[in-house]
N, C-alpha and C positions, 0 to 999 in steps of 0.2 A: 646270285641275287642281284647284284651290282649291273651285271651284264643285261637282263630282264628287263631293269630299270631303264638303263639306258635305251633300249629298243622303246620302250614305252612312250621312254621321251619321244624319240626319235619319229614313232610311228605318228604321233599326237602335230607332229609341225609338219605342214604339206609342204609347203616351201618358203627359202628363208629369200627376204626381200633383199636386192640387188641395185637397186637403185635410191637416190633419196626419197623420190616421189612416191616410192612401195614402201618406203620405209615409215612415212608420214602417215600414209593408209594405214597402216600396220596399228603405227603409233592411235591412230584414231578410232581405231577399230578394238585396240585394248581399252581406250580412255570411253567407249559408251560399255564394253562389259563393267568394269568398272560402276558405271552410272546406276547400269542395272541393279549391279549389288547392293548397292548402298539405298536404291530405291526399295529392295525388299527388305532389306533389315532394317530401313525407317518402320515402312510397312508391315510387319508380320512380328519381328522381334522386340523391339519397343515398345508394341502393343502387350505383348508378353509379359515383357517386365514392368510395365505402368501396374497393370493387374496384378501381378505379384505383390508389388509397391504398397498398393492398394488394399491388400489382404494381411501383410504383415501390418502398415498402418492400425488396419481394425483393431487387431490381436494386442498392441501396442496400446490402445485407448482403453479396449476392455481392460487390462492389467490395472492402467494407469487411475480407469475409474475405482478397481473395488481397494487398490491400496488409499485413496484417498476417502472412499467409506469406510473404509478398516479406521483410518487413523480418526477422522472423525469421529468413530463410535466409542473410540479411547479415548477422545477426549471429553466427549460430554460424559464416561464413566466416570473418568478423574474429575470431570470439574462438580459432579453428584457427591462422587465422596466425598470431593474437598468442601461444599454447601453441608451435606449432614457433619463432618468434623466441628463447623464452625458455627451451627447452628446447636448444637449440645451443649 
């Protein structure tokens, strides 16, 4: 398995820079894949998870609205029975 890997590697780098100036190249030429990367996971992934964001947000308001009509409906019950206690 180890040995496979390594040919993999191997086969993946055409040739390794010998000079400073290849090496610069080299270097420049990882620093825009790089760029790319990063330009599609702004683009594609981010977008992704805004919308996710975005959907758990909702699920998070609906809860947050019926717990606060729940408690509100307990209290204008309580504050009924506490008016007919005090009205008797």
């Amino acid at each position: 398995m180890i040995l496979t890997l390594e040919k993999k590697e191997k086969s993946k780098m055409t040739k390794r820079p010998k000079t400073t100036g290849e090496h610069i190249i080299a270097l420049y030429g990882h620093i825009s894949g790089v760029k790319k990367s990063i330009d599609n996971l702004k683009s594609n992934h981010i977008k992704h998870l805004h919308s996710d964001v975005d959907k758990i947000d909702n699920k998070i308001d609906k809860i947050t609205s019926w717990i606060i009509y729940g408690l509100g409906s307990f209290g204008i019950v309580l504050l009924g029975q506490l008016l007919y206690i005090l009205t008797k």
